[in-house]
N, C-alpha and C positions, 0 to 999 in steps of 0.2 A: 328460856324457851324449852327447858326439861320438862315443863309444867302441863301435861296432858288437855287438864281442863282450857287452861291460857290458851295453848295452840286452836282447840275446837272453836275458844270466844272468839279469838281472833279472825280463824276461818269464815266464821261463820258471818260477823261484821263486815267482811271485807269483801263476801259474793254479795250482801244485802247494799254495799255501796254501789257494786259495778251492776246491780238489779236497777237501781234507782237512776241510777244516769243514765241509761238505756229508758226506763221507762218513761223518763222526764222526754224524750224524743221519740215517744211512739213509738217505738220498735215492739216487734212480741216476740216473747221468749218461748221458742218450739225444742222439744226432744225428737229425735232418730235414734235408729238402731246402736247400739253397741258391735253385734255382732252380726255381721253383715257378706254380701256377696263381693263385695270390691273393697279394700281394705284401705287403700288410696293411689294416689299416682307419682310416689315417686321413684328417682332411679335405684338411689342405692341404701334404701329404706327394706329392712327386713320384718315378718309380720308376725303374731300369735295365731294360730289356725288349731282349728277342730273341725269335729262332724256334728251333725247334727243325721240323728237315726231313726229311721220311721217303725212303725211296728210289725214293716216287713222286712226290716234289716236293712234296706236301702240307704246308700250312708250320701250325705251330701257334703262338702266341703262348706265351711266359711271360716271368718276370720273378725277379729278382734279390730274394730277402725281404728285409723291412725290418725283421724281427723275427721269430721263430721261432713268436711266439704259435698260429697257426692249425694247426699241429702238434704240436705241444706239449700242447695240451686237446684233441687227438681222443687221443693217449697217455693223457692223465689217465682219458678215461671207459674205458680196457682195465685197470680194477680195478689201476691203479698211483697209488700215493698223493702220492712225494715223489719230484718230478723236478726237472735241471739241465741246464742246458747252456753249455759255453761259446761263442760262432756270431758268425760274420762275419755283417756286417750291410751293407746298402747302401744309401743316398740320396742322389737324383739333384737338378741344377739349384740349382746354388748354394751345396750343402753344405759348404764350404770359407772356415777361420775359424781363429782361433787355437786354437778349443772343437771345430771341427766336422772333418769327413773325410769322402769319399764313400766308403770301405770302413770301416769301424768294427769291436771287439770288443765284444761284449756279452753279459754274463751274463744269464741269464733263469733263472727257476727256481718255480713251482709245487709248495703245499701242500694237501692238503685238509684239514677241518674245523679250520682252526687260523684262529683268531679275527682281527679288523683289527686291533688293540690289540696282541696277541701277532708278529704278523707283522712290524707296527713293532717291538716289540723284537725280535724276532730278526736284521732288518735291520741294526741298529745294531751288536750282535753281531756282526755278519760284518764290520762294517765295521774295528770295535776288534779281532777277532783279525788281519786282513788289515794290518793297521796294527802292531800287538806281533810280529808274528810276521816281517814284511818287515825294522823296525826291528834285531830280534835281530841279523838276516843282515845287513845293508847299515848298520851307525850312523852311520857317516860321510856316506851318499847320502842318506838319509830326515829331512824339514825339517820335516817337519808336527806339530804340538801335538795332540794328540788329545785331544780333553776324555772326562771323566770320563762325561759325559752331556749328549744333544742338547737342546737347545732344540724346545717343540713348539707354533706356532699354527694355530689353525683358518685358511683362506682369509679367512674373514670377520673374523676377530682380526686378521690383518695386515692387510686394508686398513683396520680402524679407527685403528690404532695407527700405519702408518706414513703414512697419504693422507688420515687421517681422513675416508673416509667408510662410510657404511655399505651395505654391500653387498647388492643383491639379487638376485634372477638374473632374468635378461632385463630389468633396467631401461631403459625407453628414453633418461633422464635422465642414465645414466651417462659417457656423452660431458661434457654441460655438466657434469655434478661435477668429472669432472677436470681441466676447463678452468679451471674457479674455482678449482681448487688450483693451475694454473700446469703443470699437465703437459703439456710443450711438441709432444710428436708427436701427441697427441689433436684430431682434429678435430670439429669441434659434428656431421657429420652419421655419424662414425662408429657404426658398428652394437653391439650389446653386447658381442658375442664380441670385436670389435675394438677397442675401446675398454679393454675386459680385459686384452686382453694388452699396450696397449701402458702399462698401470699397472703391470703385474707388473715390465716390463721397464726402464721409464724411473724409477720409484719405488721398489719394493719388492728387486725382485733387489739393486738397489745397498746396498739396507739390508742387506739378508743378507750381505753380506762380510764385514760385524764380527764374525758370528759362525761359531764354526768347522764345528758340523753343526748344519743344522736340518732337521725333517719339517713341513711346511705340508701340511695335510691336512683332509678335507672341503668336498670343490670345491663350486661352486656346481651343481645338477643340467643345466643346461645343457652342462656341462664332463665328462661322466659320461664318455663313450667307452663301453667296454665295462663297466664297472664298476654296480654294483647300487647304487640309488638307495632310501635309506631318510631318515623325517624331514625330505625337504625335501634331503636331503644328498648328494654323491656319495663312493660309501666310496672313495674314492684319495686317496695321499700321494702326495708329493714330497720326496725328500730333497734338500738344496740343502747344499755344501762351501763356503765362505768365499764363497756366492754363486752357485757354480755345480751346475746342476741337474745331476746322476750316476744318478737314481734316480727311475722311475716306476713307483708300485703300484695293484694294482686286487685290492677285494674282488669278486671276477669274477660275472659275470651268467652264470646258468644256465642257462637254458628256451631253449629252439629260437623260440619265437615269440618272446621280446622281443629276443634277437640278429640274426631279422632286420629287425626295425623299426630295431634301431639302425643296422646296415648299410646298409638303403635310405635312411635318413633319409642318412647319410655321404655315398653318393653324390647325393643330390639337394643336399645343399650343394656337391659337388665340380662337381657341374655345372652350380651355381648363379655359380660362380666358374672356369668355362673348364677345370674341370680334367678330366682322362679318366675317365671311368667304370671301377671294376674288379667283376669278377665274383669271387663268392662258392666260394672250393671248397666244390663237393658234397656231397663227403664231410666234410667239417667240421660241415653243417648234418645230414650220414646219423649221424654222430656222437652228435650234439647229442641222438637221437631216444632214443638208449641212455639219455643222462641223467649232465651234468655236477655231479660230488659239488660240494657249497659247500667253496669252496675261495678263495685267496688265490695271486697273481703277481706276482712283480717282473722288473721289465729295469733291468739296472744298469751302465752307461757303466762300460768297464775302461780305455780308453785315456784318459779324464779321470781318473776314480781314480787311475791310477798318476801321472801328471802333478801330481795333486796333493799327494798322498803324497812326491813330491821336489821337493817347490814348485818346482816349474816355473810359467810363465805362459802356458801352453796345453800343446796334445800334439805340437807339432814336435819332441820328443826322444825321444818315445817311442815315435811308428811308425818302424819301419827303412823308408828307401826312400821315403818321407813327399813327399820334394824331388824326385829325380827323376821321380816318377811324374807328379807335377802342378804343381809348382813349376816346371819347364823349358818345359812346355808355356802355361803364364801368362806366360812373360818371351820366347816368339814371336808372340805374340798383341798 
């Protein structure tokens, strides 16, 4: 995969398969902005920002998206049902890893009225054409075993099964649980959400490499983000490759008022935790007023996909230019 030309062929085969399975189901492929007024809505996501400067010197702030999301569903309420896109993506401060990149590919793509259940399967679909279809072309480059069908637990099924315990949301207890199990980054006065993560990451992820795809789905409601909260449940999956998470979906929340409770609530954690404030595009909430159809989203990491589709052990092979851009400037520092 040293091979400049190879990686581009490859590249370039591998959006024109996931063009094709999209278009075989109607869907239309739309572009948004790059650089944008609202950058996205997570908590503890850091962002690229500049100005943009008029020729009377007036400077405006934006930013570099982290995720096409906030464009993407003002498209959906203009009476279009089945959208994609493929988009450069951005995160700042630290983003660099064997898994990670401050420029990233990302698939996203939005359905309406098609069920959480269904949406998983379709996922996986794209995942097993994108897989048969690279294989045909490349049999010699492509290492990965594609099972016949994913593995699928609830949030709260893995942590009984792999940490034994049982999960609640907002436990305050769940610090000491996982310290009684031995979970070595967990400290007694970690908060829930932090305590959370660090069992997904020190216990649970590692489990998931023995298996080749799995959807971990039905987060705790704390864990919602944007996603519609029924049962106690949050409707979002995770699809996770021999352990590495590719794949974030959300059965999406509709209403203008509970998107912006979840927003402010975003930023009062953001700023509960040093981090900048972002403002909400306008037009996303003028949107909203039309009225978003019940609908389903995913964002699916292409440059881990491909990496691992050539079991590679991260994505240094797979971005061109990967090393010069940020590797030269780490080894003067």
């Amino acid at each position: 995969m040293n091979n400049l030309r190879l990686q581009y062929k490859l590249r370039s085969d591998f959006y024109e398969i996931i063009r094709n399975f999209f278009k075989k189901r109607d869907y239309l492929e739309v572009e948004t902005p790059l650089a944008v007024s609202c950058p996205g809505t997570e908590v503890y996501l850091d962002y690229f920002s500049s100005h943009w400067v008029n020729y009377h010197g007036k400077r405006k702030k934006l930013w570099l998206r982290s995720s096409p999301e906030i464009h993407m569903k003002q498209i959906l309420t203009q009476d279009l049902n089945k959208i994609f896109q493929i988009a450069k993506c951005f995160r700042n401060n630290g983003e660099f890893s064997n898994w990670h990149h401050p420029e990233f590919s990302m698939l996203e793509w939005y359905e309406t009225n098609i069920s959480y259940r269904d949406f998983m399967t379709q996922t996986f679909e794209l995942l097993k054409f994108t897989y048969t279809e690279l294989q045909d072309l490349y049999p010699d480059v492509i290492s990965f075993e594609f099972p016949n069908a994913p593995e699928y637990f609830s949030v709260k099924e893995a942590f009984y099964k792999f940490v034994e315990i049982d999960l609640e949301d907002n436990d305050p207890q769940l610090a000491n649980k996982a310290k009684a199990k031995n979970i070595l980054s967990v400290n007694s006065n970690d908060d829930f959400e932090t305590a959370f993560f660090k069992i997904m990451i020190e216990r649970i992820e590692p489990q998931l490499t023995k298996i080749p795809v799995v959807f971990l789905y039905d987060y705790p409601p704390s864990q919602a983000a944007l996603a519609k909260i029924e049962s106690s449940k949050a409707r979002r999956f995770e699809v996770y490759i021999k352990g590495n998470e590719i794949s974030n979906a959300f059965e999406e929340l509709e209403g203008l008022t509970e998107n912006k409770k979840r927003f402010e609530d975003t930023n009062k954690k953001r700023k509960s935790i040093k981090k900048e404030i972002i403002e909400m595009d306008p037009f996303f909430y003028k949107s909203l007023e039309k009225g978003l159809k019940p609908c389903c989203g995913n964002a699916l990491g292409l440059d881990r996909w491909l990496a691992l589709l050539l079991g590679q052990p991260g994505i240094d092979k797979v971005i061109p230019f990967r090393e010069s851009l940020f590797l030269v400037h780490d080894k003067n520092n």
